[in-house]
N, C-alpha and C positions, 0 to 999 in steps of 0.2 A: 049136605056135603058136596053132590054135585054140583051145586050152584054155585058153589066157592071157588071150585075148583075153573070153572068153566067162567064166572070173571075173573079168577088171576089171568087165566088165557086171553079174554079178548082186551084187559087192559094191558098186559103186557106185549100184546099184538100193534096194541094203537102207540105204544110208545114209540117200539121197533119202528115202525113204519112214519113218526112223525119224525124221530131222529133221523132215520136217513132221507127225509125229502127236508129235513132242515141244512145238513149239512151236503146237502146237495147245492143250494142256492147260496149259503153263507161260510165260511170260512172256521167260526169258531160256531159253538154249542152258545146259546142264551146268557147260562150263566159264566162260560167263560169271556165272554165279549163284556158285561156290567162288570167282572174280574178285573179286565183289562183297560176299561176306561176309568176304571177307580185310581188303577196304579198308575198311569197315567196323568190323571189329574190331583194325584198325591207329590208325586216328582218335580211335576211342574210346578207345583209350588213352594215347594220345599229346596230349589235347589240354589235361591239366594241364601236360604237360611246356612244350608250344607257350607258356602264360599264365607259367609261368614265368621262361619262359626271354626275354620281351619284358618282364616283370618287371625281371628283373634287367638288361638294356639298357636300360631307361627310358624304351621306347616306350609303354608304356602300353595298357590293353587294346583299345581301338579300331583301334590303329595298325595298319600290315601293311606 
């Protein structure tokens, strides 16, 4: 039982302690930075499709 107990501790120690010397050096966490280059390279490509496609409905570019 101790031994459960005492590595929840030193893994939840090593987390503690890698999150804050990550976000000491970097801006986002790991996974929100592959988050943010996903959406990003989603948009980016999608966003002839989006002019398109309000194109062809006849909303016009402003519109939304």
């Amino acid at each position: 039982m101790w031994n459960t107990i005492v590595g929840w501790l030193v893994v939840s120690a090593l987390l503690l302690l890698g999150s804050a010397l990550w976000l000491r050096f970097f801006r986002r966490g790991p996974i929100e930075w592959a988050w943010h280059v996903c959406h990003a390279w989603l948009v980016a490509r999608t966003q002839g499709l989006a002019a398109w496609w309000r194109e062809r409905r006849g909303e016009g570019a402003g519109a939304r």
